[in-house]
C-alpha positions, -999 to +999 in steps of 0.1 A: +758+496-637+726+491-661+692+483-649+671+456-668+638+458-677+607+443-693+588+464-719+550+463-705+518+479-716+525+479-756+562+489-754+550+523-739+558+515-700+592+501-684+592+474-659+628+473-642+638+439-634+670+442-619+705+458-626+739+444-642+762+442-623+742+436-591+740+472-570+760+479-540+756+516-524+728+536-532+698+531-553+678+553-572+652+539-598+648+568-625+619+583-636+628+569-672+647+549-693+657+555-727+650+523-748+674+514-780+639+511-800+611+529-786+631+557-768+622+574-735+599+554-716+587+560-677+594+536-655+560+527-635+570+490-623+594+474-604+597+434-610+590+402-587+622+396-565+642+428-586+663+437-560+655+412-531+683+400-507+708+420-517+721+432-484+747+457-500+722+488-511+725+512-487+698+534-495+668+539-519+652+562-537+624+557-562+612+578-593+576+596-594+567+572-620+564+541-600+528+524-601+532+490-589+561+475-567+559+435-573+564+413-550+596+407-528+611+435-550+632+447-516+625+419-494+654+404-472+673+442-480+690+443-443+710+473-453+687+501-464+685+529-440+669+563-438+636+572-449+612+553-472+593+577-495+563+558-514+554+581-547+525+598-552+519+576-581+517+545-564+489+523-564+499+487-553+524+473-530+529+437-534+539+410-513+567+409-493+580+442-513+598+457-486+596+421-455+626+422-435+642+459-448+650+462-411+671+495-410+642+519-426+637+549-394+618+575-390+578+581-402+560+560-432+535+575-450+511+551-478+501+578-501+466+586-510+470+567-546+477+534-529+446+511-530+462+476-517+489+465-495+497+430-501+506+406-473+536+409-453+546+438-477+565+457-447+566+423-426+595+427-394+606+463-408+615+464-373+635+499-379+608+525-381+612+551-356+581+570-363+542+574-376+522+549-398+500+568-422+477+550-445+466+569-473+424+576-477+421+552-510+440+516-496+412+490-497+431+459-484+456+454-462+471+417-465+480+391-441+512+404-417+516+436-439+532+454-412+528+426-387+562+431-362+571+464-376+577+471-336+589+508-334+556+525-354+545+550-324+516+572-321+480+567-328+470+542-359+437+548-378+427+524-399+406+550-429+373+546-442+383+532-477+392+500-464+367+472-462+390+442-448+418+442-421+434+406-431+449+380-409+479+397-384+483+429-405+495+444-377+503+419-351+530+426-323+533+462-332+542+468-295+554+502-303+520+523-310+511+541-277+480+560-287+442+551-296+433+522-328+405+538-346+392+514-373+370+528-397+337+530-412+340+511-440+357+481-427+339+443-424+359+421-411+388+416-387+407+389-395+426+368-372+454+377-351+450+411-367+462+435-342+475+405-318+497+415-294+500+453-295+506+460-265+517+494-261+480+510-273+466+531-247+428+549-244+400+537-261+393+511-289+371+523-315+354+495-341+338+510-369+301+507-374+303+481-403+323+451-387+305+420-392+331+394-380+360+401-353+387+369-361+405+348-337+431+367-313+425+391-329+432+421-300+445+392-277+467+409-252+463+445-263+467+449-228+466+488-227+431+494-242+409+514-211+377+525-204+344+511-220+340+479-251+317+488-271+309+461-297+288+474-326+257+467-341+268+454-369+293+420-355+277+388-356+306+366-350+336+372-322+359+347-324+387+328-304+406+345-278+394+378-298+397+401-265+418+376-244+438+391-223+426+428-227+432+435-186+428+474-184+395+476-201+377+489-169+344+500-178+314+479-191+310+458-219+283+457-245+272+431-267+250+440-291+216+422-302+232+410-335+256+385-321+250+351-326+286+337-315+310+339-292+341+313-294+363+296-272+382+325-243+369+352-268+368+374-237+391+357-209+412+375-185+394+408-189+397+414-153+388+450-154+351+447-167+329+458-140+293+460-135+264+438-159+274+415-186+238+413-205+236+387-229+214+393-261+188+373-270+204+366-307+231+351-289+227+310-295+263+300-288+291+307-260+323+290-265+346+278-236+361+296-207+347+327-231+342+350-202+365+332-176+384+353-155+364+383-157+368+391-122+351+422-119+314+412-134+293+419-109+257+407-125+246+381-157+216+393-179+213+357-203+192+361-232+168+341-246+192+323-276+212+303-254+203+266-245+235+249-232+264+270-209+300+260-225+325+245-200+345+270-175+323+298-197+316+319-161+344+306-143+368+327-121+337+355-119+350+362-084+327+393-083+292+377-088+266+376-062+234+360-072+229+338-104+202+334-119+199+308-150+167+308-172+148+289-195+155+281-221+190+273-210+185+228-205+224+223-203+254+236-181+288+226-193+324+212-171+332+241-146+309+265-161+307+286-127+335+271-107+352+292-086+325+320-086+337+323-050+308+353-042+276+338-051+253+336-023+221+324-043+213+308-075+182+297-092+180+272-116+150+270-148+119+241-149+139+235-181+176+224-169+181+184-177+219+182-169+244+196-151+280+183-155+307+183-133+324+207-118+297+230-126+291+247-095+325+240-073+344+260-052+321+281-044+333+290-009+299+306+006+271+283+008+244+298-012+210+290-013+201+267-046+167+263-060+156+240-085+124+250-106+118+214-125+124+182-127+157+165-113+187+167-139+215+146-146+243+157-126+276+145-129+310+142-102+309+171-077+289+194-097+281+213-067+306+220-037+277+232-015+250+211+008+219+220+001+191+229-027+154+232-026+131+216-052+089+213-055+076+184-040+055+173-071+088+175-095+097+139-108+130+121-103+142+134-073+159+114-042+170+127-011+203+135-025+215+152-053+257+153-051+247+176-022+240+166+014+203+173+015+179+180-014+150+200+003+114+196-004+094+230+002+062+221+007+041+233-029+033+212-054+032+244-075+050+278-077+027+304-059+027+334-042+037+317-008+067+298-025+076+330-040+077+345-005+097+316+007+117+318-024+123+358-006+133+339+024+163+319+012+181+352-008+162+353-040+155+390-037+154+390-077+119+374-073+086+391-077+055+381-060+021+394-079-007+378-087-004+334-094+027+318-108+023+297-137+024+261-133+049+255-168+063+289-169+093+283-146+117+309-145+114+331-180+140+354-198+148+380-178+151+359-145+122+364-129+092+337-124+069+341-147+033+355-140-004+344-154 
């Protein structure tokens, strides 16, 4: 057998291509090569595709040399077993290099020389037995690098050198069972990234610099416990992002930097308890993005949002009083359906429709008061009977998709209507001084005082 190889770098540096005949048994890529012209040469590269698909080496072993391994130079090599040892001179893994080596076992260890992983580079290397450890200089790790590599166990910490976690780089690594720590230095979490790993346990760390957390990307990471703390730093969470996530049982906080947050980015979180507090930078809410969080007891909204996405609050089985404030004019398909608990909810001056569904199954009849004008409501918004409104509010019949709309009897908000307000559950209403006329109901919930 005879490798061949590329001369690379001015003739000085051997690039092995492949090997005549084709290898069967074990492999070991030397150190060096002697070259019929230009003698001894190191051999610091391994080709595109060298040795992929050939199912009959049996084990590898490669020289001290090596500084780049191109891509799909193992790929698709079903029959490799034992250990993979990555050189200390490493310093780029390509794509697909090692996807689909599935009988590698025990620990892999990315040296401290490696600066990228390409994607899928250890894609469905469904053998390993043991520890991932990724060396303190890797910058990138690409699309699916390890994504299905299902029997990594331990702890994962993602290191400080690296700035971007790319799409499913690790998804459906079920087999880690200890914390995800993901470091300082990292920006963005791209989609899917650790979708899927089920078997973490403890607490998930996100490192201080994260600006963007991708779709699904810890969607059904079902293990993660105790407290979500997003940092200061994310502005975007995405699709599905946390979907899923049912044993995070403490609170959830959402900083004052977020601006978005898509479509079920939080749904099914059943074991969030207590406040979810809303920040003021938040202008957007995608659909059903907090459905299902059972266990939210209270909602703080901030001052961003103006329209409430469709089934966003559903399934909040937990809450007791809602309160919805200005400048919040819209409230989507089934935003609160099935909030079974609430006994009292007050509505903004600044509220112009409400669509349907908004407000149904809601078993208890609460105690519903309007602040403005009459909105636009649509087919069984509400599945209670009655709400109060002020008498000198325009558009307003007797009914309201409801069995009574009730007139109190002020033409303005004042200390008395506060008072009654006390009287039909709104404890969350203070009474000092005179309410102002156009104030309504401000930020924090509570009507607004001259």
């Amino acid at each position: 057998m005879a490798f061949t190889y590329d001369l690379i770098n001015d003739n000085t540096e051997i690039q092995i291509t492949g090997a005549s005949p084709a290898i069967s048994g074990a492999l070991v890529i030397p150190d060096t090569i002697v070259d019929g012209t230009y003698g001894e040469l190191p051999v610091t590269s391994i080709g595109d595709t060298a040795f992929g698909s050939n199912t009959n080496i049996t084990s590898l072993t490669l020289g001290d040399n090596i500084v780049t391994i191109g891509p799909n130079a193992f790929t698709g090599c079903t029959s490799l077993t034992g250990d993979l040892v990555i050189p200390d001179s490493v310093t780029s893994i390509g794509f697909y290099a090692f996807g689909g080596c599935t009988g590698f076992t025990g620990d892999l260890i990315i040296p401290d020389s490696v600066t990228s992983i390409g994607p899928n580079a250890f894609n469905s290397c469904t053998g390993f037995t043991g520890t991932l450890t990724i060396g303190s200089s890797v910058t990138s790790i690409g699309d699916y690098a390890f994504g299905g590599c299902t029997g990594f166990t331990g702890d994962l910490i993602i290191p400080d050198s690296v700035s971007v976690v790319e799409q499913g780089a690790f998804s459906s690594c079920t087999g880690f069972t200890g914390t995800l720590t993901i470091g300082s230095s990292v920006t963005s979490i791209g989609d899917f990234a650790f979708y899927s790993c089920t078997g973490f346990t403890g607490t998930l760390t996100i490192g201080s610099s994260v600006t963007s957390i991708g779709g699904y990307a810890f969607s059904s990471c079902s293990g993660f416990t105790g407290d979500l703390v997003i940092p200061d730093s994310v502005t975007s969470i995405g699709f599905y992002a946390f979907a899923s996530c049912t044993s995070l049982t403490g609170t959830l906080t959402i900083p004052n930097t977020v601006i978005s947050i898509d479509d079920y980015a939080f749904n099914g979180c059943a074991g969030f308890t207590g406040a979810l507090v809303l920040p003021d930078s938040l202008i957007y809410t995608g659909e059903r993005a907090f459905g299902y969080c059972q266990n939210i007891e209270s909602i703080q909204f901030g001052t961003g949002l103006t329209h409430i996405s469709n089934g966003c609050f559903s399934n909040l089985t937990s809450l007791t009083g809602l309160i919805i404030p200005s400048p919040i004019a819209t409230i989507g398909i089934g935003s609160f359906t099935n909030c079974s608990s609430v006994t009292s909810i007050i509505l903004n001056d600044k509220i112009t429709s409400i669509d349907e569904f908004a407000f149904s199954d809601i078993v208890s009849e609460p105690t519903v008061f309007f602040d403005g004008n009459a909105p636009t409501v649509s087919f069984n918004s509400f599945s209670f009977s009655n709400v109060y409104r002020f008498a000198n509010r325009t558009g307003w019949g007797t009914t309201l998709g409801v069995s009574n709309v009730i007139t109190t009897p002020y033409n303005t908000p004042t200390v008395d209507q506060v008072k009654l307000g006390e009287e039909y559950g709104f404890t969350d209403i203070e009474h000092a001084g005179t309410v102002k006329v156009g104030g309504g109901i401000n930020g924090s919930g509570i009507l607004g005082m001259i």
